[in-house]
N, C-alpha and C positions, 0 to 999 in steps of 0.2 A: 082190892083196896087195902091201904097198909095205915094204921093210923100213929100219928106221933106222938112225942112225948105226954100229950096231955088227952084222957080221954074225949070220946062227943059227944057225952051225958048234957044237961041238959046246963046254959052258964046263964050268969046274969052277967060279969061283963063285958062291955064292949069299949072299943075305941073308933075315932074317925080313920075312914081307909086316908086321909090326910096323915093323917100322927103315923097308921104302918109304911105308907108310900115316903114320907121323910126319912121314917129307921132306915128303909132299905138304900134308899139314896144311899146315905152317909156311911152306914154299911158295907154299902158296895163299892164304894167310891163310883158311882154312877157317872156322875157330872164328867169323870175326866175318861171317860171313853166317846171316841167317834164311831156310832155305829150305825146298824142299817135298818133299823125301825127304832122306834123311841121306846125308852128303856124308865120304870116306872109306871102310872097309874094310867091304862090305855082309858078303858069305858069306866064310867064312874055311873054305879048303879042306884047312890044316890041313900043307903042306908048305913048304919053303923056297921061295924066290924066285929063279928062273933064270933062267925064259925068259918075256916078257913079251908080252903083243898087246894091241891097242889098238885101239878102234873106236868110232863112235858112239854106240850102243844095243846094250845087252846082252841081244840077241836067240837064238833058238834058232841061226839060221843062224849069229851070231858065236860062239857057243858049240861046233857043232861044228865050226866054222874053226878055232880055239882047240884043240879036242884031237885035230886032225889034222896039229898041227903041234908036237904034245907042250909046250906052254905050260903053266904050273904058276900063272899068274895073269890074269886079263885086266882091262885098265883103259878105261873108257867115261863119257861125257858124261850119257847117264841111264839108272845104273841101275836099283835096284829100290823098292819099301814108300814107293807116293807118297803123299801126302795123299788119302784118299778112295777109293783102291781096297780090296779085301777086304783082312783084316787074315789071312785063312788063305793057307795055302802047299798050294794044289790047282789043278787044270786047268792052262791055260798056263804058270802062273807054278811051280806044284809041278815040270812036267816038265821049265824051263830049270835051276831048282836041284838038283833030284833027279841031271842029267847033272854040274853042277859038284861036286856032293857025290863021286858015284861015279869021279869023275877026278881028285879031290883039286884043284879048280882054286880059286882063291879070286879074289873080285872086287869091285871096288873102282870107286865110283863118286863123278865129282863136277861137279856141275850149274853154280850158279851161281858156286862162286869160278872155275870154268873159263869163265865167262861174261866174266867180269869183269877176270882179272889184265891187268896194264896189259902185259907182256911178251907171253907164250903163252897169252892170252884168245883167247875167239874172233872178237870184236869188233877186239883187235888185230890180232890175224892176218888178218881178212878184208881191213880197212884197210891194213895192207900189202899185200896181194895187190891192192889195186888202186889204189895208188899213193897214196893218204890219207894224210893228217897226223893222227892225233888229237891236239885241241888243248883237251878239256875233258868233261866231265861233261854226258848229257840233260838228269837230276836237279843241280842244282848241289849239294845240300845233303846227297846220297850219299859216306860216304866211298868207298865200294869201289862204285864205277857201271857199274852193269851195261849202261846202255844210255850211249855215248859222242857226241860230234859231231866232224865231222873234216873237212878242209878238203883240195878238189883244184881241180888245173889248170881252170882254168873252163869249160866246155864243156855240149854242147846231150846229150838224153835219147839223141840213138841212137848218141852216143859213150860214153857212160856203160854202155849197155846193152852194146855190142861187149864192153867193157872186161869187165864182171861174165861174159860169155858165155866168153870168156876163160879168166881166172882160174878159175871156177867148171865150167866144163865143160856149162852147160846155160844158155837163153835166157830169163832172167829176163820174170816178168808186170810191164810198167809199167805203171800209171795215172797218165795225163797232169793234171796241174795246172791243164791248159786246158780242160777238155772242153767243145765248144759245144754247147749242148743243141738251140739254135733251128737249125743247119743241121750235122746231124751230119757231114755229106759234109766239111764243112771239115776235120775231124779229121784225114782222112787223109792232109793234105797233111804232118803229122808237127807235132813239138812242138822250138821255138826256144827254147825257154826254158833260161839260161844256168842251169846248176850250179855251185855253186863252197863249197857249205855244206851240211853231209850231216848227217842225223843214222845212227846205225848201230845196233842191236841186234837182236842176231841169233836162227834160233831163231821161236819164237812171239809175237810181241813187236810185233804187228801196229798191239795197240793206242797203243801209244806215240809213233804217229806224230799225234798232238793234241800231243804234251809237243814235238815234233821242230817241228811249227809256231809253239808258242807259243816257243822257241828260235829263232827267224827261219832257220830251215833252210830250202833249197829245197830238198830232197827228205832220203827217210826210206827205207832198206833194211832189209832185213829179211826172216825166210825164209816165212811163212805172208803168206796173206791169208783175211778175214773178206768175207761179204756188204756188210757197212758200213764195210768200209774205203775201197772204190771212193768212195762218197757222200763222207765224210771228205777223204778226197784232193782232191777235185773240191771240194770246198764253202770248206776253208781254202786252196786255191791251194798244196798242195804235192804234189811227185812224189812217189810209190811203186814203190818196185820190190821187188817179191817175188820172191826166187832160191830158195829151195826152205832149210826146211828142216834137213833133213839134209845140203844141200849148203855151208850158211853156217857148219855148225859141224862139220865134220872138220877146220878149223885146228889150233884150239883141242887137240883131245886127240894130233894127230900132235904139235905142238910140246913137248907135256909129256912124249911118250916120247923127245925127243931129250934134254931136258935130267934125266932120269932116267937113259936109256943114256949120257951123260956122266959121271955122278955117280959110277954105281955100275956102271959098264962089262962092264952082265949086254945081252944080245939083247932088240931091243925091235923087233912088226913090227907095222906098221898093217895092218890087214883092212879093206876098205871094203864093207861089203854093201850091194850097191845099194839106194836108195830115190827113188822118184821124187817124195817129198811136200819 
């Protein structure tokens, strides 16, 4: 548990999850994203706004983190009613609600403008953390781009790699740019290839290292990888680095509880439930 700028001693104020679900709107520029679950106040627990937590995925485990620590809200990167899952409230998905319902917790989720903000994006935030410049748009023709290109110190893959191991807390998968097919052996003598032009989108977004190529990027981070992305990587001559996930987009949502516990100076604590994907 990592707490934010304001301790969880004990507050007298509060606000309506209304008045925080507006900030972030506006914030976020929510309105002007089309995305794949609704973005803003999913379950409404029905109490005021005190004490806040904050976590990836609005899981069972964050769920009961959340009311073992008498939270009245929790805010997360993705939460619930995506595109294409049941449209009923049973099995898993009935029993994380059914606990927010009965603890008056209410929750609030948001995906892609949390992807995107150019400040407390996640894309941002990951690029700070490892010393990036973002200096442009994947998509040029996106206003609100979700997937960024950013510019570092120039340097070969297994500095780049230290660096994300770093920041991130775990040893990113790279696919080398070079792979020689005809004497694999050569491979392991490592990969020279000078970095100095990234593309970044974090998250699932494996496949958008084809847009990261056709952007003259030498390499393309991002938190999954696919079977065909290795091929991809190897065929257009760009690096890959896959860092997990859930570990590329916990910037993103701690950043938004800081400038929330700023705002409106209620207790905001980041919960990290491990995930190794």
């Amino acid at each position: 548990m990592t707490a934010n700028s304001v301790s969880t001693d004990t507050f007298s104020k509060a606000i309506s999850v209304q008045k925080l679900t507006q900030f972030c709107d506006d914030y976020l520029s929510a309105s002007a994203f089309k995305d794949y679950a609704p973005n803003g106040l999913q379950v409404d627990g029905g109490r005021p706004v005190q004490r806040i937590v904050t976590g990836v995925t609005a899981c069972e485990a964050l769920i009961d983190a959340a009311i073992a620590v008498n939270a009245d809200t929790i805010m997360v990167h993705h939460g619930y009613f995506w595109k294409g899952e049941s449209d009923t409230i049973t099995g898993m998905k009935g029993r994380r609600i059914r606990k927010l319902m009965q603890h008056g917790i209410s929750m609030i989720g948001y995906h892609l403008p949390l992807d995107a903000h150019p400040v407390v994006g996640n894309n941002a935030k990951l690029a700070e953390a490892l010393n990036m410049k973002v200096i442009g748009a994947l998509y040029p023709n996106e206003s609100h781009p979700v997937g960024n290109i950013a510019t570092c110190v120039p340097q070969n893959a297994d500095s780049l790699i230290a660096q994300i191991t770093k920041a991130l807390g775990r040893t990113p998968l790279n696919i080398s740019a070079h792979y020689n097919h005809a004497d694999p052996a050569a491979n392991a003598k490592g990969n020279d290839k000078i970095i100095e032009r990234v593309g970044i989108c974090t998250g699932g977004a494996q496949d958008m290292i084809e847009q990261a190529a056709v952007m003259n990027c030498d390499a393309f981070i991002s938190g999954e990888i696919s079977e065909r992305t290795t091929h991809i990587a190897r065929e257009l001559g760009i690096d890959y680095f896959a860092c997990g996930h859930h570990a590329t987009e916990r910037g993103g949502i701690q950043a938004l509880g800081d400038v929330i516990a700023e705002q409106f100076g209620l207790p905001v604590m980041f919960i990290d439930i491990d995930n190794p994907a």
